[in-house]
C-alpha positions, 0 to 999 in steps of 0.5 A: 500500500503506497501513502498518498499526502492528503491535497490541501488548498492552502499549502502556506497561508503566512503572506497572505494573513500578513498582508491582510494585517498590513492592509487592516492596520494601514485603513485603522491608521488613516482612521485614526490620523482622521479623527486626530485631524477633526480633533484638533481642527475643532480645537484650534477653532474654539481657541479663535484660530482657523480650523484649517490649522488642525491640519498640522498635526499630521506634519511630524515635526509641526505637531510638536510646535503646534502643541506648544503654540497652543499651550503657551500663546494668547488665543484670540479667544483669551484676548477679545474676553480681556478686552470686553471686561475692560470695556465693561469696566470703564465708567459709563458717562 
C-alpha cells in the first residue's frame, strides 16, 4: 500500500494573513490620523484660530510646535474676553 499526502488548498497561508494585517492596520491608521485631524481642527477653532490649522498635526515635526503654540500663546479667544471686561469696566458717562 503506497501513502498518498492528503491535497490541501492552502499549502502556506503566512503572506497572505500578513498582508491582510498590513492592509487592516494601514485603513485603522488613516482612521485614526482622521479623527486626530477633526480633533484638533475643532480645537484650534474654539481657541479663535482657523480650523484649517488642525491640519498640522499630521506634519511630524509641526505637531510638536503646534502643541506648544497652543499651550503657551494668547488665543484670540483669551484676548477679545480681556478686552470686553475692560470695556465693561470703564465708567459709563
Amino acid at each position: 500500500m503506497t501513502y498518498v499526502e492528503p491535497v490541501s488548498c492552502c499549502t502556506d497561508a503566512g503572506p497572505v494573513v500578513f498582508i491582510l494585517l498590513m492592509v487592516f492596520l494601514f485603513y485603522v491608521s488613516l482612521i485614526v490620523l482622521a479623527v486626530k485631524a477633526l480633533i484638533f481642527c475643532k480645537i484650534f477653532s474654539k481657541a479663535g484660530y482657523s480650523w484649517a490649522l488642525g491640519f498640522l498635526i499630521l506634519v511630524p515635526i509641526a505637531n510638536i510646535i503646534m502643541a506648544f503654540y497652543l499651550a503657551f500663546a494668547d488665543w484670540p479667544v483669551q484676548r477679545e474676553l480681556r478686552q470686553l471686561k475692560q470695556q465693561s469696566q470703564k465708567p459709563q458717562v
